[in-house]
C-alpha positions in Angstrom: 0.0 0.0 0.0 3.0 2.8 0.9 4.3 1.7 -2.6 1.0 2.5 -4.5 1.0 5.9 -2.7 4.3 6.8 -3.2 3.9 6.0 -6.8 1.4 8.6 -6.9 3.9 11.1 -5.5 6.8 10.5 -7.3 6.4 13.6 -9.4 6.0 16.2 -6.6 8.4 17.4 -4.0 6.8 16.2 -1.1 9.0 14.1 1.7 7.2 10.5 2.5 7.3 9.0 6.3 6.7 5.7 6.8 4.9 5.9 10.5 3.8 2.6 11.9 4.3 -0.9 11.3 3.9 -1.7 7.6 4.8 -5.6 7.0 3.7 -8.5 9.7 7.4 -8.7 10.6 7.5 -5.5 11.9 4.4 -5.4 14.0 5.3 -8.6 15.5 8.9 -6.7 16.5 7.2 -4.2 18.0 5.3 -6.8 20.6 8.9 -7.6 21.6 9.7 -4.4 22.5 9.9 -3.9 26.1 7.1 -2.0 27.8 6.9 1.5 28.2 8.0 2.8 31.7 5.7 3.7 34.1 5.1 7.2 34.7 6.6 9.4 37.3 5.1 11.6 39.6 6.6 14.7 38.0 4.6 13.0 34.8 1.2 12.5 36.5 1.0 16.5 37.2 2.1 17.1 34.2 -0.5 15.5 32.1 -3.4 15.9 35.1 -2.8 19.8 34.9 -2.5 20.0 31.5 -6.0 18.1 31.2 -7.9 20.3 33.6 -6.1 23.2 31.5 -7.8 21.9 28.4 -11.2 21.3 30.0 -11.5 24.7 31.2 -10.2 26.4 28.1 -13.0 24.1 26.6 -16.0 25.1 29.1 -15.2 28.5 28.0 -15.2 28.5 24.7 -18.7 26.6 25.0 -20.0 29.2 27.5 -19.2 31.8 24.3 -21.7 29.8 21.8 -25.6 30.3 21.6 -28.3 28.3 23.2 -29.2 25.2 21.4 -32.8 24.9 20.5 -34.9 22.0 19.5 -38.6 21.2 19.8 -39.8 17.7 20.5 -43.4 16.2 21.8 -44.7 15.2 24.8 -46.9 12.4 24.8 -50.0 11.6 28.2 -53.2 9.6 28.4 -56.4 11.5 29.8 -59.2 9.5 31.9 -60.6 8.0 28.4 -57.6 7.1 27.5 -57.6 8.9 24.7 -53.9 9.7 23.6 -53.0 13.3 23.9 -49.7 15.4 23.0 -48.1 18.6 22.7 -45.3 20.4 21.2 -42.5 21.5 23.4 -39.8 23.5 23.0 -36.6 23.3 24.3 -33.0 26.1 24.9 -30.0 24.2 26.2 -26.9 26.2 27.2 -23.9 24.2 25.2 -22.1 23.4 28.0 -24.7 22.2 30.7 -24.4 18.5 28.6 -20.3 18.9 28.9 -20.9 19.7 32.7 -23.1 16.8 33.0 -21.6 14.1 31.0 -21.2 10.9 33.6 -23.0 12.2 36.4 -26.6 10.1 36.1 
């Protein structure tokens, strides 16, 4: 496959990297590799501060954005049983479902 498409760039300019394991041989080398080492504490704050940099920077951008409205139906059943609904609409604030994401 990396032959096909370099074939198709052998006219331009443009450098080719090989990224990945691209025969069987080399992905079973790679599953001798050791393992990675495990991280260090100085590496733990590092990414844990960097990922509660990049959810806040997120929340705020999604406080910027407009409400999100949609309109749906709710459905009841009177005394007769007769089968009754209404139209209702609906503004959500974009980031009340990134707030609320794994919490019910």
């Amino acid at each position: 496959m990396f032959e096909f498409i370099k074939n198709l760039f052998v006219n331009t300019k443009c450098t080719l990297y090989v990224t990945g394991p691209n025969t069987l041989s080399e992905l079973l080398t790679q599953f001798d590799l050791p393992a990675p080492a495990p991280l260090t504490p100085e590496a733990i704050v590092k990414h844990y501060t960097i990922m509660e940099t990049m959810a806040s920077l997120e929340l705020s951008y999604l406080k910027e954005a407009p409400a999100l409205f949609f309109q749906g139906t709710q459905v009841w059943y009177d005394v007769d049983k007769n089968k009754n609904f209404d139209f209702v609409y609906c503004a959500v604030r974009p980031e009340v479902p990134y707030c609320c994401y794994g919490k019910n």
